[in-house]
LUMLUM-352924 format. One record per residue (C-alpha): residue in three letters; x, z, y. Coordinates in steps of 0.05 Angstrom, whole numbers, padded with zeros to 5 digits, always signed. Layout:
// residues N
ALAXZY...
END
This chain:
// residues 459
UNK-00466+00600+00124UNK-00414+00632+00090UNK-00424+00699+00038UNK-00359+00726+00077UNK-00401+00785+00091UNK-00441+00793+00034UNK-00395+00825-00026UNK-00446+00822-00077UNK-00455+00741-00072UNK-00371+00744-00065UNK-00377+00777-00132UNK-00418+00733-00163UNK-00391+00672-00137UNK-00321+00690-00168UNK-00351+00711-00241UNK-00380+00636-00232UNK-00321+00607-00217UNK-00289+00641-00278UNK-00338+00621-00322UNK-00329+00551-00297UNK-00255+00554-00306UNK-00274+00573-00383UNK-00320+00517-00395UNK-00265+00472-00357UNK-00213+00496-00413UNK-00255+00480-00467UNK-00280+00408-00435UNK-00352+00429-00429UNK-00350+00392-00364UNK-00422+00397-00356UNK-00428+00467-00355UNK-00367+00472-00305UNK-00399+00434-00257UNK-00462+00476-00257UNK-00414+00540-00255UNK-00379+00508-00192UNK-00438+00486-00157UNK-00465+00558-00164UNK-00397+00586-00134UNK-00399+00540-00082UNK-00478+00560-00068UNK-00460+00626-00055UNK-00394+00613-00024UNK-00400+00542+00016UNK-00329+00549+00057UNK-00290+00567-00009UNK-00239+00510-00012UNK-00211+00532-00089UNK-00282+00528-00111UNK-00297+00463-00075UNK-00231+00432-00107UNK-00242+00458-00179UNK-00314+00431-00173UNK-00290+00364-00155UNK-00236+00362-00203UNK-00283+00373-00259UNK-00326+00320-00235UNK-00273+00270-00228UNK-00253+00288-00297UNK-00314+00270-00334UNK-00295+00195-00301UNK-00213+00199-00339UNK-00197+00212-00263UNK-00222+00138-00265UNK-00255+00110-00202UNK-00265+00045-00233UNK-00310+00082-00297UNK-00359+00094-00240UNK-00438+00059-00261UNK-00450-00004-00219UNK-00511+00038-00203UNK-00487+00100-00174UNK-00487+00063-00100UNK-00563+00059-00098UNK-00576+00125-00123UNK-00525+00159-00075UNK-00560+00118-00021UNK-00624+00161-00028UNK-00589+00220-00035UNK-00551+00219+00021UNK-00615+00206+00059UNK-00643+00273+00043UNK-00576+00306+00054UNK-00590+00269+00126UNK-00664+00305+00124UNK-00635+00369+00118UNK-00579+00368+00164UNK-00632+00342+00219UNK-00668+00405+00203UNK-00605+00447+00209UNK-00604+00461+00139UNK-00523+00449+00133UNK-00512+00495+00075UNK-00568+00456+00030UNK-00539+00389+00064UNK-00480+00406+00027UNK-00515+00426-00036UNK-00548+00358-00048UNK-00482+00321-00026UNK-00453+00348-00088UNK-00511+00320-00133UNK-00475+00247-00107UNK-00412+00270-00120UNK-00440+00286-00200UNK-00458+00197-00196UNK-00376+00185-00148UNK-00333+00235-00139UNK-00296+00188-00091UNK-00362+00173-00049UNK-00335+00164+00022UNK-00403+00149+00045UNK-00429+00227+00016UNK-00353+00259+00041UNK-00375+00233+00110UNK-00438+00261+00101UNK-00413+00328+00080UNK-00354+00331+00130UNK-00405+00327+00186UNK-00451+00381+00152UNK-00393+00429+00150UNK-00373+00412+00222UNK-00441+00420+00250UNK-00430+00492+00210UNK-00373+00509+00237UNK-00332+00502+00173UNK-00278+00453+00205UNK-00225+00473+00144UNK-00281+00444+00096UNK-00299+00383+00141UNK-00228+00364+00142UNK-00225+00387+00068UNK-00288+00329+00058UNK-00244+00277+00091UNK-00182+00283+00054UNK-00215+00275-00019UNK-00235+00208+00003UNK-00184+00189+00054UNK-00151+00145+00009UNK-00206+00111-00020UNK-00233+00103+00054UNK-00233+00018+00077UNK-00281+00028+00136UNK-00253+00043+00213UNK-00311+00079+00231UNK-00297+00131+00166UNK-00229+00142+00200UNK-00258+00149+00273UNK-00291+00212+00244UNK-00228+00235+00210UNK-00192+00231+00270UNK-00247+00270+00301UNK-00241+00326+00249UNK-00161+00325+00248UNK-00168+00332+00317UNK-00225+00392+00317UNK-00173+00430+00259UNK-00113+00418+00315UNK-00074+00367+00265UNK-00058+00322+00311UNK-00008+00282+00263UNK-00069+00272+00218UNK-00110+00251+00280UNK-00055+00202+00303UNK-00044+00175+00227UNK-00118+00159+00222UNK-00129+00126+00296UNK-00073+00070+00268UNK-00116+00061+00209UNK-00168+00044+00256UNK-00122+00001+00300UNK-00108-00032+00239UNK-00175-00039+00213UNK-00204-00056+00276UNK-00157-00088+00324UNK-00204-00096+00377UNK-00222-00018+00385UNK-00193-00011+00459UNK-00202+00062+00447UNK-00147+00077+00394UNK-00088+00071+00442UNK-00120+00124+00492UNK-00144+00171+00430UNK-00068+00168+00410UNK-00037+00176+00469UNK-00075+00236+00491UNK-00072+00267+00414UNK+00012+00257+00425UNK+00017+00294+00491UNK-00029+00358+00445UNK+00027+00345+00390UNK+00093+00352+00442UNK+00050+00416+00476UNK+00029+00448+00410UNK+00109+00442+00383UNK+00130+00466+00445UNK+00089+00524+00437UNK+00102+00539+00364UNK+00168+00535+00391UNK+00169+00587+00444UNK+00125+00630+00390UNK+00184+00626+00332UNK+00233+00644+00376UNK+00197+00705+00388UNK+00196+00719+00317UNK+00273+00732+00319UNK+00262+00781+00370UNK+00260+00854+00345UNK+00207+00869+00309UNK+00166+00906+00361UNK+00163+00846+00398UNK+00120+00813+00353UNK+00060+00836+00305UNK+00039+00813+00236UNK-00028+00784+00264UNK+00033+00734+00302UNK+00068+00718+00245UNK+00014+00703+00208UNK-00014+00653+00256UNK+00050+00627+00267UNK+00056+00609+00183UNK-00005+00581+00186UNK+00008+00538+00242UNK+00068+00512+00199UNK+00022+00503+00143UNK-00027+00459+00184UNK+00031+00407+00201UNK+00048+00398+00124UNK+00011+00335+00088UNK-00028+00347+00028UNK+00024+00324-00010UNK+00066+00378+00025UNK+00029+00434+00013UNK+00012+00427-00057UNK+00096+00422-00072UNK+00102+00482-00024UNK+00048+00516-00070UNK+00077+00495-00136UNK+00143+00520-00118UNK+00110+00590-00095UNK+00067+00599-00155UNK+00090+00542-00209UNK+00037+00578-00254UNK-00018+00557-00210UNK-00046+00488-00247UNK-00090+00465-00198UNK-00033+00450-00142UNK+00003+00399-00195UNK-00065+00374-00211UNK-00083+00353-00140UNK-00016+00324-00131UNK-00020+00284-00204UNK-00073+00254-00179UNK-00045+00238-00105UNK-00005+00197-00149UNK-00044+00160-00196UNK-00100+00135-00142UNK-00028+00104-00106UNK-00015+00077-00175UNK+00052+00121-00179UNK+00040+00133-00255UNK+00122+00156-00264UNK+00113+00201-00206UNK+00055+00238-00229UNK+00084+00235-00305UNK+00140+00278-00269UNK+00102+00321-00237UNK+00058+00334-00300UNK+00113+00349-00333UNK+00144+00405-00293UNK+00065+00443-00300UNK+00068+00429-00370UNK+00135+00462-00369UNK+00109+00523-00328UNK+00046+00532-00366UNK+00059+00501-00437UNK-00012+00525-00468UNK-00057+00510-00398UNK-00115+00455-00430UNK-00123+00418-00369UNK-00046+00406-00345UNK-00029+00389-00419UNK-00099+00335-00421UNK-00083+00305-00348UNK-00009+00299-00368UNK-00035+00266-00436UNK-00084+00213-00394UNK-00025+00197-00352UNK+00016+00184-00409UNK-00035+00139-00447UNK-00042+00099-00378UNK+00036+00088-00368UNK+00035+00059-00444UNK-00035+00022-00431UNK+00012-00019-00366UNK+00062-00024-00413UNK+00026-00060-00463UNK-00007-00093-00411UNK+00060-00127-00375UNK+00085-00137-00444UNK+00023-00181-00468UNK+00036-00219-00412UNK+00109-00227-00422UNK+00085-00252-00497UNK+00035-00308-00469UNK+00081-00332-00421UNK+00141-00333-00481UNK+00107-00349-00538UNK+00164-00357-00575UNK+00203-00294-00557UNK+00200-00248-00613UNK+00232-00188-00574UNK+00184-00180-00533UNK+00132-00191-00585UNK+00166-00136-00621UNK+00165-00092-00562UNK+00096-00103-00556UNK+00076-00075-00626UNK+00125-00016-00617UNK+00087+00007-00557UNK+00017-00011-00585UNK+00037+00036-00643UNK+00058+00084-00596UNK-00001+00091-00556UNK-00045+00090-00619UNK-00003+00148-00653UNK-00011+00186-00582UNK-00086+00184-00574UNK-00103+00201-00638UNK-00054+00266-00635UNK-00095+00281-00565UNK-00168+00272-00586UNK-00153+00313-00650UNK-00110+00367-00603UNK-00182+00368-00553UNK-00223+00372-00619UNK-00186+00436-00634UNK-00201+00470-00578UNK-00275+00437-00572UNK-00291+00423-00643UNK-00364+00415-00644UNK-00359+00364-00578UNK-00389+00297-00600UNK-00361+00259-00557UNK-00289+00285-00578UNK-00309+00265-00654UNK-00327+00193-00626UNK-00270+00176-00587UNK-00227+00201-00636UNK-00263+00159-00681UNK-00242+00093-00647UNK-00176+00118-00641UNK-00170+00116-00719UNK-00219+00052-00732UNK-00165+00014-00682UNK-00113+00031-00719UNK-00140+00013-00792UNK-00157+00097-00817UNK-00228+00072-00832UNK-00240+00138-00878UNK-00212+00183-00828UNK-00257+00136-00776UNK-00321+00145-00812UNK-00319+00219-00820UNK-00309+00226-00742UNK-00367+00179-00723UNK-00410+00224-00777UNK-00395+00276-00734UNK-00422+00244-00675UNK-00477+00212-00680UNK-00502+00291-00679UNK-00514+00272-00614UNK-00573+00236-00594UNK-00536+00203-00536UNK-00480+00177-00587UNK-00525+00160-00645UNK-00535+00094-00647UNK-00461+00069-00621UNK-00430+00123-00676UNK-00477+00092-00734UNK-00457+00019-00710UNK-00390+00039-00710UNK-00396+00075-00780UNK-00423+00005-00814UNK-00358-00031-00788UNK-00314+00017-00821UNK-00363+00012-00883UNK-00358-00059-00870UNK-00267-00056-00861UNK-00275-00022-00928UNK-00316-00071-00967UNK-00372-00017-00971UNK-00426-00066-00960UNK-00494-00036-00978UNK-00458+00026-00933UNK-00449-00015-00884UNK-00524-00047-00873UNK-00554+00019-00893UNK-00516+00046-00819UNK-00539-00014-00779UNK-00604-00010-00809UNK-00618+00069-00786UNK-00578+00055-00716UNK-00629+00002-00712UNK-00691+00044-00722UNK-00655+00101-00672UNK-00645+00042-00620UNK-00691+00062-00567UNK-00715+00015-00495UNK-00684-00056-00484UNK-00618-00047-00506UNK-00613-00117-00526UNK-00535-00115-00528UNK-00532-00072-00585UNK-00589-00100-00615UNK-00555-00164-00613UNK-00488-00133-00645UNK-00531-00093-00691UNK-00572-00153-00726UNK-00511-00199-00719UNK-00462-00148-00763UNK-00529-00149-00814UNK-00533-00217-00818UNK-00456-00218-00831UNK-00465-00158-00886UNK-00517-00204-00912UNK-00476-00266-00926UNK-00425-00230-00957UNK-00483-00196-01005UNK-00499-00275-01022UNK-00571-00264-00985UNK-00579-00321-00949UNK-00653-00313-00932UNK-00637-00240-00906UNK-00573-00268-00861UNK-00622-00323-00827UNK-00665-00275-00804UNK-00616-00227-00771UNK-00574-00283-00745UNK-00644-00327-00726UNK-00664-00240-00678UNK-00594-00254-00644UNK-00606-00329-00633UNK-00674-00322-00595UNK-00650-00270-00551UNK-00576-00303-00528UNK-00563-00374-00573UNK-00493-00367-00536UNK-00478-00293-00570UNK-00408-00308-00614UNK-00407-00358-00665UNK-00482-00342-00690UNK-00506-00419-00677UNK-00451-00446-00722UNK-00473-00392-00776UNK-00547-00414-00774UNK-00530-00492-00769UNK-00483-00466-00836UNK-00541-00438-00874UNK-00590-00495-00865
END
């Protein structure tokens, strides 16, 4: 299953992971995925190119499980089942393939890592199995998901791993009368393996034709295999600190724990080490936005529950400014290395809207609603800016041509669309025109903000 013996698919599996690498610099996240998933085509058991994919697919989400569609369950569901088909038909290689078309819908699918893990077992890639188990582990809620981890932990000879997750499933499942046997007998493999790695370092101090390099080298890599993740990607930052993706992983060890400072910190030191690296200085800048974002979270609380304390009301606008300065220095930093990305333009756009640059506002949202996918939100969001700046006939003309883009039942934004023209309307003194718009929203949701008190107004 692997191209370890063909060169020429080697080849071309590393000039797609450097074009992947270049799109991932530039944020064409799209196009790095596709690059990935070719690298990985040719090269199934090549962990780098398995991590970079899923790091650029986790990054289209903010590194955000939570921005995952309410509908990405069902269509993993089928997906996995053909995975399934082809696994049944010993096609493990094209099992994993398709597993990675769920991953595009949920990077942090346990259901699809489970799926893959036992593809790459059954294909005697047990590094990648394990590799499967540990991008989900700590997303993982079911005991039967760490059943098969242990099974894998204990197939790669990590029996701390194996241990670890047989107390998860003593803990998820207190009536498994199998976990204290599965730990027992993993312990005595521990206390024979150290004993072994023992006897084998003490050789190492022997003279040198004692041992062989083929030795030490199985003897550093049985040191490796005890570390943690977490472990491993320090020891790998402090042997190459120029390497991004090792703070990367860790960053994000972090953040799924909700250890925002701790993966601020470790952000920092790769920003530090490579001060001009895209992606360390844009996952350092989404941690930074989501420690203020807490912030302004615990202090709006503070505010409700002290109505009357000005301090923290004060504190609360400092670090609302703050954040608002930050993001729109970081959208306009992405747009200079990406500048025709729509997306970019529109973000960037709310960034400015929010905090009162309508002009500035407008000009990005011009930009993108380039983009067929963005059209409609960036012309809605162009008439409110119109709107901010008493630019009225502006203003209806954008809600009027993001109304004739609007395309299927979207009747959210047709709802917000008529109800800002009925608004635009009634300022304009046209009564008749306002009734209409206001009478669209009405019929569709009578409930939808204060449009019942407007009509009840005009008649």
């Amino acid at each position: 299953m692997s191209a370890e013996s063909n060169p020429a698919d080697r080849q071309k599996a590393k000039t797609f992971f450097q074009y992947g690498n270049d799109a991932a610099l530039k944020d064409n996240l799209d196009y790095a995925i596709d690059m990935y998933k070719q690298a990985c085509k040719l090269v199934p058991d090549n962990l780098p190119y398995r991590q970079s994919l899923r790091g650029a697919q986790r990054k289209k989400f903010n590194n955000d499980p939570s921005k995952v569609g309410m509908l990405a369950g069902a269509k993993n569901q089928g997906i996995r089942m053909k995975a399934r088909s082809a696994k049944s038909k010993g096609q493990h290689a094209h099992a994993l393939e398709i597993c990675e078309d769920a991953f595009s819908n949920n990077p942090w699918d346990v259901s699809t890592a489970r799926e893959a893990s036992e593809a790459a077992e059954e294909a005697k890639l047990l590094p990648l199995a394990e590799w499967y188990v540990e991008s989900v582990i700590n997303f993982a809620k079911d005991a039967d998901f760490f059943r098969h981890a242990a099974h894998v932990f204990e197939k790669n000879e990590h029996w701390a791993k194996a241990i670890a997750s047989w107390e998860r499933v003593k803990q998820l499942d207190p009536n498994d009368e199998n976990a204290n046997r599965q730990i027992n007998g993993l312990s005595a493999n521990s206390t024979i393996q150290r004993a072994g790695l023992n006897d084998s370092l003490d050789k190492r101090l022997r003279p040198a034709a004692e041992t062989s390099e083929e030795t030490a080298a199985r003897l550093e890599r049985m040191k490796l295999e005890q570390l943690t993740p977490e472990e491993r990607w320090q020891k790998e930052i402090q042997e190459n600190p120029n390497q991004v993706w090792p703070y990367l992983n860790l960053a994000e060890h972090h953040r799924n724990r909700s250890q925002l400072d701790q993966a601020e910190k470790i952000l920092a030191q790769g920003v530090k080490n490579n001060p001009r690296d895209p992606m360390i200085l844009q996952a350092y800048a989404e941690v930074q936005i989501a420690r203020m974002k807490r912030a302004i979270e615990s202090w709006t609380q503070r505010t409700k529950e002290r109505p009357d304390d000005e301090a923290a009301a004060a504190k609360l606008a400092q670090i609302t400014k703050l954040l608002s300065d930050y993001e729109i220095k970081e959208f306009r930093r992405r747009l200079a290395l990406s500048p025709e990305d729509a997306n970019l333009h529109y973000q960037l756009g709310l960034c400015l809207a929010k905090a009162g640059l309508h002009d500035e506002a407008i000009a990005e949202f011009q930009h993108a609603r380039s983009s067929p996918a963005l059209k409609v939100q960036a012309l809605l969001q162009v008439g409110q800016s119109f709107e901010a700046n008493r630019a009225l006939k502006l203003a209806d003309r954008a809600y009027r041509d993001a109304l004739k883009s609007l395309e299927g039942e979207d009747m959210a934004t047709s709802n917000a669309l008529h109800y800002r023209l009925g608004r635009v309307a009634e300022e304009m003194g046209n009564m008749e025109a306002a009734e209409e718009h206001y009478n669209e929203v009405a019929a569709n949701d009578y409930s939808y903000l204060d449009v019942a008190r407007r009509l009840r107004n005009l008649n």
